[in-house]
C-alpha positions as CSV (number, residue, x, y, z in Angstrom):
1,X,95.6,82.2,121.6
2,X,98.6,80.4,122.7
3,X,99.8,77.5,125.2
4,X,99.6,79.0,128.7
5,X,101.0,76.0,130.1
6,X,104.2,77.2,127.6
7,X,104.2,80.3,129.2
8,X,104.0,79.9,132.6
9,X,107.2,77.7,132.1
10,X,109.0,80.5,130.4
11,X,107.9,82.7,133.6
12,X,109.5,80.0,136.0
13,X,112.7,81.2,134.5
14,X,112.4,84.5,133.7
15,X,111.6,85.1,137.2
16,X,115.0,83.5,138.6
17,X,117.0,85.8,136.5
18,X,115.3,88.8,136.7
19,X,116.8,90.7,139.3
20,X,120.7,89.3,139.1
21,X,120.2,89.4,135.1
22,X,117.6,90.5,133.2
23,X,116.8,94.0,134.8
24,X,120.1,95.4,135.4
25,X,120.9,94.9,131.5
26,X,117.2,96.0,130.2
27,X,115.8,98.6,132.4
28,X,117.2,101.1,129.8
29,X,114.2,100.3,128.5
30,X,111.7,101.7,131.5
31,X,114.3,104.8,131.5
32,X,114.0,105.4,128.0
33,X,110.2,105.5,127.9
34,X,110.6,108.0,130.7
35,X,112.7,110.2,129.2
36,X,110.6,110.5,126.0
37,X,107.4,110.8,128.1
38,X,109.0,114.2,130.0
39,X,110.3,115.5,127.0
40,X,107.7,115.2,124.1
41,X,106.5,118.2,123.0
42,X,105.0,117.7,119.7
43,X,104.1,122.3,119.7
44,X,108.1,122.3,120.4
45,X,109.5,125.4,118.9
46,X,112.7,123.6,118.0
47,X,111.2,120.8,116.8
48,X,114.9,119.0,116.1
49,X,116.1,119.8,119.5
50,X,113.2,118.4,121.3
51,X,113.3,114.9,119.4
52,X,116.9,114.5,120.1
53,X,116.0,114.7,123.5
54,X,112.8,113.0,123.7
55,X,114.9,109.8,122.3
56,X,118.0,110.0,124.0
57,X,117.8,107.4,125.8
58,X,116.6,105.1,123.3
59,X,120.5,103.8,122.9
60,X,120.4,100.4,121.2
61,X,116.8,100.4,120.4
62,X,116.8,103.2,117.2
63,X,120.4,102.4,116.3
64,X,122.6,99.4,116.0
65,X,125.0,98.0,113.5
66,X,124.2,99.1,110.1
67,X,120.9,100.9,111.3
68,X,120.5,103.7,112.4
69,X,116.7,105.2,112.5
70,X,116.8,108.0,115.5
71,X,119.9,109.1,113.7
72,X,118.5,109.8,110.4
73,X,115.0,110.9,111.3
74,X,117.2,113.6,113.7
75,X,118.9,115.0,111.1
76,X,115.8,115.2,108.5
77,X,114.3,116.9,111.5
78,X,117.0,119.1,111.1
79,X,116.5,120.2,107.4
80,X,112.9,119.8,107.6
81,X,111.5,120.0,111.2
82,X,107.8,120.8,110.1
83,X,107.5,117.8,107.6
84,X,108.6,115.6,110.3
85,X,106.3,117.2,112.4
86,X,103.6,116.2,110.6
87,X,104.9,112.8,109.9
88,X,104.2,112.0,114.0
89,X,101.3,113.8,114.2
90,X,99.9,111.5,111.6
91,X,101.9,108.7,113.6
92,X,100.3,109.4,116.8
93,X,96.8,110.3,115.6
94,X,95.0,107.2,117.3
95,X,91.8,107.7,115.2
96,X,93.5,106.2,112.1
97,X,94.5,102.7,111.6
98,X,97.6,101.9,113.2
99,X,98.7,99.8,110.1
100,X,97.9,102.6,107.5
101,X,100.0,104.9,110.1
102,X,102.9,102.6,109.9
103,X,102.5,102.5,106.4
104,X,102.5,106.0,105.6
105,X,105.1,106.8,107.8
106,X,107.9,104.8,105.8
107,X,106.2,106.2,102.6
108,X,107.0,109.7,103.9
109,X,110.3,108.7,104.8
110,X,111.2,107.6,101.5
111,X,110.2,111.3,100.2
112,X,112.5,112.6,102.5
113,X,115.6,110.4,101.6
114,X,114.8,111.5,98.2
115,X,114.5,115.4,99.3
116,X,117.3,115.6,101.5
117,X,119.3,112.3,101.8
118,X,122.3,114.0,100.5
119,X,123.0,110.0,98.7
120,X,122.4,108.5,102.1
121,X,121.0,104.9,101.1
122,X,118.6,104.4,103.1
123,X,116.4,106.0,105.8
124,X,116.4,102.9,108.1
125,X,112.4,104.4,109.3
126,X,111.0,100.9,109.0
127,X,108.3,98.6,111.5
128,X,110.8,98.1,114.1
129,X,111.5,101.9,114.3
130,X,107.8,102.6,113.8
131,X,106.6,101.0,116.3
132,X,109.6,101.8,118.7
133,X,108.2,105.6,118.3
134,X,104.6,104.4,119.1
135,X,105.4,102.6,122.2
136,X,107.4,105.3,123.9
137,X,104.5,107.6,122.9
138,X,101.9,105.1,124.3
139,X,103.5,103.2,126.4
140,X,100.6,101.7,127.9
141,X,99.5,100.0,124.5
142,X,102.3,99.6,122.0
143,X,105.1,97.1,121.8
144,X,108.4,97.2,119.9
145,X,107.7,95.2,116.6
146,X,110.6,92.6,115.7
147,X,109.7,89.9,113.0
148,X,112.3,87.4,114.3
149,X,111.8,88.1,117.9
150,X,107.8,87.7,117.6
151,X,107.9,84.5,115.2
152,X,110.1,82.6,117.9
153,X,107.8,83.5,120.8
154,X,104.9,82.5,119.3
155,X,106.8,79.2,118.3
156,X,108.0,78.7,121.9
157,X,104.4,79.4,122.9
158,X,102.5,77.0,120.4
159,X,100.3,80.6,119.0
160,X,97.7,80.2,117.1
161,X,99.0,83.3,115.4
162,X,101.1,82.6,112.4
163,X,104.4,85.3,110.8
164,X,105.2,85.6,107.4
165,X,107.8,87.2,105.8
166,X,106.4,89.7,103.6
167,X,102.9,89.6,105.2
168,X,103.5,93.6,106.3
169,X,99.7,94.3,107.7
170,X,99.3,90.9,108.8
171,X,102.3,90.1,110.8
172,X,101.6,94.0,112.4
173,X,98.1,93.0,113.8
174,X,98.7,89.7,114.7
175,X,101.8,90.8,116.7
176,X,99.7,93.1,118.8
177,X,97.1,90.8,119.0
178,X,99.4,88.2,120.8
179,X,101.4,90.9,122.9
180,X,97.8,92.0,124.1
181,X,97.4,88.0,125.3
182,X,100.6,87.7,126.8
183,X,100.5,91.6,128.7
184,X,97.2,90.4,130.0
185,X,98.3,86.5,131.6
186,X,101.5,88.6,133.1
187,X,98.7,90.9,135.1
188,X,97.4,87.6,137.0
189,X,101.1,86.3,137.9
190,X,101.1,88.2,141.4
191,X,104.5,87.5,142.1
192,X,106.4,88.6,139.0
193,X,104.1,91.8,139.5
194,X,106.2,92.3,142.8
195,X,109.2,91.5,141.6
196,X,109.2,93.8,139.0
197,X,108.0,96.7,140.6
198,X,111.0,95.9,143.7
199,X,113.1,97.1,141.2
200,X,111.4,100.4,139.5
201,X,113.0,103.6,140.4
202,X,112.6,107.2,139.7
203,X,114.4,107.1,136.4
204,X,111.7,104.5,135.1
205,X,108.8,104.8,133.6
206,X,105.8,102.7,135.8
207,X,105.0,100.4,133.3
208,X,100.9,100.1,134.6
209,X,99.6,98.0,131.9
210,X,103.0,96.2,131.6
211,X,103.4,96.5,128.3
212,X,107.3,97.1,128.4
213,X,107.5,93.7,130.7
214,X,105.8,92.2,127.7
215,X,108.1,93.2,125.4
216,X,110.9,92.1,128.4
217,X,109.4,88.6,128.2
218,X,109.5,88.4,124.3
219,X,113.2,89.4,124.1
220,X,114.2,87.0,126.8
221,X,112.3,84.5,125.0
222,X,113.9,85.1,121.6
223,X,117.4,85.9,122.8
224,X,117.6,83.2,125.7
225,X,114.9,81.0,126.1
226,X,114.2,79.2,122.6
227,X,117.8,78.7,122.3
228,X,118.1,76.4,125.4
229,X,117.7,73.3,123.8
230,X,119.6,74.8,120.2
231,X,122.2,72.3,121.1
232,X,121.1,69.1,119.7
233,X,122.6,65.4,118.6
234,X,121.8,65.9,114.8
235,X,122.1,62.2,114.3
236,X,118.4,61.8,116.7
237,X,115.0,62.5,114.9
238,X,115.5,60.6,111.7
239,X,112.1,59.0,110.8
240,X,113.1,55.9,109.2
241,X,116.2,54.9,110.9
242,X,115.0,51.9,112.0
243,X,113.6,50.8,109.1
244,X,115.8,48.5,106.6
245,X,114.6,48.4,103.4
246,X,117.8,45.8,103.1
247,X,119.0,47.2,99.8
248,X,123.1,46.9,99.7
249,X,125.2,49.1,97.2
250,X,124.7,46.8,94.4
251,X,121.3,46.2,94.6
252,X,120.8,49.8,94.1
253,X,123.2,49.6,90.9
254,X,121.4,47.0,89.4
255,X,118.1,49.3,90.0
256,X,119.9,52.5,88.8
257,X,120.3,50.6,85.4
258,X,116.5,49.4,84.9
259,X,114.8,52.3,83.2
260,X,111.5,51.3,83.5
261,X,112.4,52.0,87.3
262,X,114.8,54.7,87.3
263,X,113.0,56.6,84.7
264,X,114.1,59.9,83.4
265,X,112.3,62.1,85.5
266,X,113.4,59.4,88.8
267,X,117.2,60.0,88.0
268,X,116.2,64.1,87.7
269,X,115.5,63.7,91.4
270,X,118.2,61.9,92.4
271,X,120.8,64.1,90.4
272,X,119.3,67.0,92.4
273,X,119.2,65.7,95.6
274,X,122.8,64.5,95.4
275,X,123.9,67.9,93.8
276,X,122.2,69.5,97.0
277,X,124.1,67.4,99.1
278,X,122.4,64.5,100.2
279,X,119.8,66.0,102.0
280,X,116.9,68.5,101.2
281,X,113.3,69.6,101.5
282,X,110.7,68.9,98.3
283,X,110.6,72.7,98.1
284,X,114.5,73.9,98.7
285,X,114.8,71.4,95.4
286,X,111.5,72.8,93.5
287,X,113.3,76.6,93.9
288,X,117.0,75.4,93.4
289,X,116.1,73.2,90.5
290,X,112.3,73.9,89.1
291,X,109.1,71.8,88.8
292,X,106.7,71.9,91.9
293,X,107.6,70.2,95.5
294,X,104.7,67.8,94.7
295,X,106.8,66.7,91.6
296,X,109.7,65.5,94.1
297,X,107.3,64.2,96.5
298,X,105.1,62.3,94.0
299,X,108.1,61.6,91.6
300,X,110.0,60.0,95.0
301,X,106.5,58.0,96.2
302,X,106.4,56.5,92.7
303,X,110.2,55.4,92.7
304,X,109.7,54.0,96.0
305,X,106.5,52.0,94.8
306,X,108.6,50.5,91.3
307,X,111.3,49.5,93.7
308,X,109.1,47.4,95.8
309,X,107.2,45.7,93.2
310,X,110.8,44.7,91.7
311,X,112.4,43.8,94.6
312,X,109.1,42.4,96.9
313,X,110.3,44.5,99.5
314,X,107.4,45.7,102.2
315,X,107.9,49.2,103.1
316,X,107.5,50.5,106.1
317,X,103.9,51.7,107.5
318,X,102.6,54.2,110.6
319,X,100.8,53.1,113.6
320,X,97.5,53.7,111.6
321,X,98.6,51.4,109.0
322,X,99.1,54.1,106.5
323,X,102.5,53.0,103.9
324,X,105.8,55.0,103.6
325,X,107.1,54.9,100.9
326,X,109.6,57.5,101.0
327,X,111.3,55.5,103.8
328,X,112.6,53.3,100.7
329,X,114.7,55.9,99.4
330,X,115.3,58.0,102.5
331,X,115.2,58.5,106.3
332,X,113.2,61.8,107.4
333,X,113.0,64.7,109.8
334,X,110.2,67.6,110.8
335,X,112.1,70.5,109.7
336,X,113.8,73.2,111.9
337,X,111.4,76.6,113.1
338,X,113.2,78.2,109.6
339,X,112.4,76.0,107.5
340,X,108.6,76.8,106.7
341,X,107.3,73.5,108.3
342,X,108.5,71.5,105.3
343,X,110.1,68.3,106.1
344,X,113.5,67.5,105.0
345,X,114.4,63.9,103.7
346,X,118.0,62.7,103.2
347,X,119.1,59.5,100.3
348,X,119.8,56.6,102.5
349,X,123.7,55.7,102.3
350,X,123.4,52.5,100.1
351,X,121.6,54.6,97.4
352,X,123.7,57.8,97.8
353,X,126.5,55.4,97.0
354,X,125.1,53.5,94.0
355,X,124.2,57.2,93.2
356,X,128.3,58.2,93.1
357,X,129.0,55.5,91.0
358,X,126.7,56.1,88.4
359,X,127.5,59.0,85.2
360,X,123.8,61.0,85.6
361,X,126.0,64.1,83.4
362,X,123.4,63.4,81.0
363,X,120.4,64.1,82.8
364,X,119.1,67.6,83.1
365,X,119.7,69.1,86.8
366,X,117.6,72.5,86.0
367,X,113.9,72.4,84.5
368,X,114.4,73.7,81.0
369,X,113.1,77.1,80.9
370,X,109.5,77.7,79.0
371,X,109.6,78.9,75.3
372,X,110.5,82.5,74.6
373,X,112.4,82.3,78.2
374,X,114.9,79.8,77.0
375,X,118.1,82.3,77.1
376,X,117.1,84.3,79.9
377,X,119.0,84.1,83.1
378,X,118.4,85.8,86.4
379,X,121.4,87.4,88.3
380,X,122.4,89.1,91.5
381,X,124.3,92.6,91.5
382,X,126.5,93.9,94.5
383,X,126.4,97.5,94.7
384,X,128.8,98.8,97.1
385,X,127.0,101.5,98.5
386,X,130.4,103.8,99.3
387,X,131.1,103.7,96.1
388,X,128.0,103.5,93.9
389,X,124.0,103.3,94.8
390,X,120.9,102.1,92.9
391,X,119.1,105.5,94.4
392,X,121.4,107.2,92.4
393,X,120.0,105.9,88.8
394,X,116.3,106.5,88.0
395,X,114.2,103.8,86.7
396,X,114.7,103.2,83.1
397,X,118.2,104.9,83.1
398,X,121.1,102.6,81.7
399,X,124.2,102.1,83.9
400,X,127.3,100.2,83.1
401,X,129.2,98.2,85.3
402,X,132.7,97.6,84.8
403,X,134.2,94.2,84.0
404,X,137.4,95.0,85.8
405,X,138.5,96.3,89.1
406,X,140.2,99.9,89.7
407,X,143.4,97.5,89.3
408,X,143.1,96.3,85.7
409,X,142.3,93.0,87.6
410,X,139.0,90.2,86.2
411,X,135.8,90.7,88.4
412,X,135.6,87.5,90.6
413,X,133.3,85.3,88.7
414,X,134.9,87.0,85.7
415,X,132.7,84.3,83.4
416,X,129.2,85.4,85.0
417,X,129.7,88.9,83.0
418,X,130.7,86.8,79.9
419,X,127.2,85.2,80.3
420,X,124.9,87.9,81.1
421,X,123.1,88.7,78.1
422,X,120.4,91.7,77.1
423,X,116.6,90.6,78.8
424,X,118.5,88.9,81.5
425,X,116.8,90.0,85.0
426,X,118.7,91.1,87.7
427,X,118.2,91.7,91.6
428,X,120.1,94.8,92.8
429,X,121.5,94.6,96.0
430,X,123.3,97.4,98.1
431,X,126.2,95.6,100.5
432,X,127.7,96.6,104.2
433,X,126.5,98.6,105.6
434,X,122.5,98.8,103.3
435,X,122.7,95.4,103.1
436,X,119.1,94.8,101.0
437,X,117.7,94.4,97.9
438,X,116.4,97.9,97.0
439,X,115.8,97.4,92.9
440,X,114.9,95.2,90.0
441,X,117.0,95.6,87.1
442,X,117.4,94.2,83.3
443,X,120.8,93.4,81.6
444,X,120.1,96.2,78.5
445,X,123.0,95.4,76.7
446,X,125.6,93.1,77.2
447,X,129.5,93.1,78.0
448,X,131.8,95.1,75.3
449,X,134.9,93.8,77.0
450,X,134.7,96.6,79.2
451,X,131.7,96.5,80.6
452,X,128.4,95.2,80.9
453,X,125.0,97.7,80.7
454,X,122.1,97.0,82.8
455,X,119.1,99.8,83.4
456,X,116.9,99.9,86.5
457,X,113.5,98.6,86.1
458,X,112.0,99.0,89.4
459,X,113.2,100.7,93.0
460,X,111.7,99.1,96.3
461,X,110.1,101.5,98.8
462,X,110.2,98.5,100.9
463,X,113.6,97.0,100.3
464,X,114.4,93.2,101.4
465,X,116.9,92.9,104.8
466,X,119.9,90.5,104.0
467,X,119.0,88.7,107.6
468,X,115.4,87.8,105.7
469,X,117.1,86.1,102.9
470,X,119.5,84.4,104.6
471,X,116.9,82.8,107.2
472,X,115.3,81.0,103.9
473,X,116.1,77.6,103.5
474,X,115.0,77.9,99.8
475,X,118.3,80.3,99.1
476,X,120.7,78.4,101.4
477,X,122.6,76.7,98.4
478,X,121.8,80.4,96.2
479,X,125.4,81.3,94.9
480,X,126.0,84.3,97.0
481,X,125.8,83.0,100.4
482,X,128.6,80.4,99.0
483,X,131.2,83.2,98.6
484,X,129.4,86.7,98.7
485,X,132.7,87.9,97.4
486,X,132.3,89.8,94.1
487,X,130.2,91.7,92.2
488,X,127.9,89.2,89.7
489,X,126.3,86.1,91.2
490,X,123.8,83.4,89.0
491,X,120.7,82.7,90.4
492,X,118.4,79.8,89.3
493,X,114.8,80.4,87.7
494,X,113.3,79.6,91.3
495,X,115.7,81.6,93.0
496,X,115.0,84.6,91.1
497,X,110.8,83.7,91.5
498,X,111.5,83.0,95.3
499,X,112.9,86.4,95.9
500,X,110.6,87.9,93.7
501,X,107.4,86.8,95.5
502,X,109.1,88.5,98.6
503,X,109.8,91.4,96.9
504,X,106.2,91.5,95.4
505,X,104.6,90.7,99.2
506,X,106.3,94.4,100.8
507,X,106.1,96.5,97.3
508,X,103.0,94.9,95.1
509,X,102.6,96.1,91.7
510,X,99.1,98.4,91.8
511,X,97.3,97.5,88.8
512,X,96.4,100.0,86.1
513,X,92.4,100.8,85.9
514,X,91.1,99.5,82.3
515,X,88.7,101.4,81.1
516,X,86.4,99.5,78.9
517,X,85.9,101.0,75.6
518,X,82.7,103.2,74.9
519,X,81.0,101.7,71.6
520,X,78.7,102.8,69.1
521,X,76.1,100.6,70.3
522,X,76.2,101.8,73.8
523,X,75.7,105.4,72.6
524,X,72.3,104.4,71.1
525,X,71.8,102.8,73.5
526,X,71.6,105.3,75.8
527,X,70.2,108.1,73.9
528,X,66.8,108.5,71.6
529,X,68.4,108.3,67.9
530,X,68.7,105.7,65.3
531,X,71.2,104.0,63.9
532,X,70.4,105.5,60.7
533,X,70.7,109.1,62.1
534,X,74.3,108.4,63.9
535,X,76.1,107.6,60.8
536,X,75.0,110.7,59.7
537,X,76.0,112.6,62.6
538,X,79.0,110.9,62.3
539,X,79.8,111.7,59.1
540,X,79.2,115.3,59.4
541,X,81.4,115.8,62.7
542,X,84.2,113.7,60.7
543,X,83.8,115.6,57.8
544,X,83.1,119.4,59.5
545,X,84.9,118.8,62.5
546,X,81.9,120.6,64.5
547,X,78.2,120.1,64.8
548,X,75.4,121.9,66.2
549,X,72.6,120.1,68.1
550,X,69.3,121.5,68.4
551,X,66.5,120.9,70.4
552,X,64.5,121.2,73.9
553,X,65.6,121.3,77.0
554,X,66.1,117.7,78.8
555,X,66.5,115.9,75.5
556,X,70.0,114.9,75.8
557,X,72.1,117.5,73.1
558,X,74.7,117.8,76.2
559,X,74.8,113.8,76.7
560,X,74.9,113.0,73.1
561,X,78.1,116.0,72.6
């Protein structure tokens, strides 16, 4: 479900620009819907030919910077026109799950990169491709699948629904689930009805279930719409602003310098916040710097509480007479749509002061890592896919990566290489124009002064877009997106587990079957012989290396073999 109310204001607008604005720059989308619907021919004797032509008119839809799906799927048609066949007959076979479909389309897809990708890096056949082929197929049910595109309208539309990255099956189902709502209100608004059909021509397909409006309505939503209000005072929506907890710069210094206040763990959390600038969520610390988000948040509450009971300071309450403590130590906001629904808090300016004043070199800014893990670090590795590709290794091969450029001339980060030592994990990432993660790697040996060895672990089927890590507010401070020139970037323990959990969410590890041992006693169990006669047996079989079992019919000799 979602806020109607929401809706119909979105429609209010919509419907003013529709005909100056909206249509003339979308109806490519009615036209190319058309064009596949007269050309499909899934019998086609030249298979290749009539895909080119069925998508055509797709323009940017199946190809845009850095991805280019109708462009690759064309040309494995071309080398392979009956596997690709088959892949959208399987695709457009409505009896099957439309998830599993997906699914098993980007698995085939893979296969062919691998069969006929002549070192291409990727085949760009993804859900936003996918499900661009099953709405111009069925137009009158599908919708064009775009994680960023559905998360804001259903944000702008208060849905129940909810998007994850990484949820594959669930963000698929919940999409069209949503779409379906939003295709059916648009049926009951008479006069956008008219409007839209005013401007339908020949070329276009007639949209009858308006399905393409809905997917219209969603783009204009996520491209226009939500970003009305994106221009906002930053110095409004500060919970705590107007609370004083009247602590100047020195009061905090005296504070700083009671331990029983600022214990060790206090000052840990203050270090971190001020190294991440002043102002951060409990979780962007927990995966910059370790422990949990509850450790911040209890950790801060606790702080606040010493401070009060040292100072007899009240602390600020809500209208239900509930305290707040953080409002001590810091003012608050909700955080922005990206940000998970965490909220953000940011050191008041007294205490950020005292902070600066104060030598915290001593205490420990990352959580020391568990025993056994103690000298493993996690790194990032740029592969530049015109030169080099992480298809191109198989898993478990060693590669080696050198520690100067084709110039004789240090590596940026020249001292990252220096550090990297064997067991160290590394994410493998594939820049301009792949830009993903497509492996998991492990440092196998390290630098010789020439270069450094690493072997691929793992290869992703589903690799990770660069636009889904950088909307994370968990990465923001990550060393990459600082400077993403070079080759070798650090990444924090909870970095590394942050990426990995997305990684894990579109390519889970299938666990192996155990098979539970098969034990003396469950033989006798299960067969009409003593103990005293299976030792014997035993014995002979161990000792002849044959046996032979007599007896009638039905008494087990072909079990008990």
């Amino acid at each position: 479900m979602f806020d109607i109310f929401r809706l119909k204001e979105v429609l209010v607008q919509y419907k003013k620009v529709f005909v100056s604005e909206q249509w003339p720059n979308e109806k490519y989308k009615w036209e190319a819907v058309k064009c596949f619907q007269d050309n499909w021919d899934i019998n086609a004797k030249d298979f290749a030919d009539m895909l080119t032509r069925s998508l055509s008119k797709t323009c940017n839809l199946l190809a845009s910077m850095n991805n280019f799906p109708a462009k690759m799927i064309q040309g494995f048609a071309k080398v392979a026109p009956e596997e690709v066949r088959a892949m959208f007959i399987a695709l457009f076979d409505e009896s099957n799950d439309v998830v599993s479909r997906v699914l098993d389309f980007k698995n085939q897809s893979s296969i062919l990169l691998e069969k006929y990708g002549n070192g291409a890096g990727q085949h760009y056949q993804y859900e936003n491709a996918i499900s661009t082929y099953l709405w111009l197929r069925y137009p009158d049910k599908y919708y064009i699948f775009k994680l960023s595109e559905v998360k804001a309208v259903a944000s702008e539309l208060e849905a129940d629904y909810r998007f994850k990255k990484g949820a594959y099956a669930d963000n698929i189902r919940n999409f069209l689930k949503l779409y379906d709502e939003i295709s059916e209100y648009l049926k009951s608004d008479t006069e956008l009805v008219n409007i839209f059909q005013s401007q339908l021509t020949d070329a276009c397909y007639s949209d009858p279930e308006l399905k393409t409006l809905t997917i219209d309505v969603g783009f204009y939503i996520s491209r226009y719409y939500s970003k009305k209000d994106a221009v906002v005072d930053t110095t409004t929506g500060w919970y705590g602003v107007d609370y004083d907890p009247g602590l100047s710069v020195d009061d905090w210094d005296k504070l700083l310098k009671d331990r029983t206040i600022f214990t060790v763990s206090a000052l840990e959390i203050m270090r971190r916040m001020k190294d991440y600038g002043g102002v951060a969520s409990c979780t962007q610390l927990a995966v910059k710097y370790g422990e949990t988000p509850n450790f911040y948040n209890s950790g801060s509450v606790a702080l606040a509480k010493r401070v009060c009971e040292s100072t007899g300071i009240t602390p600020a309450t809500r209208e239900d007479g509930s305290t707040q403590w953080w409002t001590i130590l810091y003012t608050g906001r909700d955080a922005g749509k990206d940000e998970d629904g965490s909220f953000v808090w940011k050191l008041r300016d007294e205490l950020s002061t005292a902070l600066d004043k104060v030598d915290l070199s001593e205490v420990e800014l990352y959580v020391a890592t568990a025993s056994g893990e103690a000298d493993r670090r996690y790194w990032w590795l740029n592969a530049n896919p015109k030169i080099w590709s992480f298809s191109d290794i198989a898993v478990g091969d060693v590669q080696s990566y050198t520690l100067y450029n084709e110039n004789g001339n240090k590596r940026r980060i020249f001292q990252n290489f220096l550090d990297a030592k064997a067991g160290d994990m590394i994410i493998g990432y594939e820049s301009n124009p792949v830009k993903q993660i497509v492996a998991i790697g492990r440092i196998s040996a390290e630098q010789d002064g020439e270069k450094l060895f690493f072997e691929k672990v793992e290869g992703l089927t589903s690799p990770i877009d660069y636009a889904t890590l950088k909307e994370c507010p968990e990465l923001e401070r990550m060393e990459y997106f600082q400077n993403p020139q070079g080759s070798l970037f650090k990444l924090t323990k909870g970095e590394y587990d942050f990426i990995l959990d997305m990684i894990r969410d579109e390519n889970p590890v299938v666990a192996e079957d155990s098979i539970d041992t098969y034990t003396k006693d469950d033989f006798l169990n299960e067969v009409y012989m003593t103990e005293k006669r299976y030792e014997r047996l035993v014995a002979v079989l161990r000792n002849k290396k044959n046996i032979i079992l007599q007896g009638a019919p039905g008494v087990g000799k072909t079990f008990a073999a």
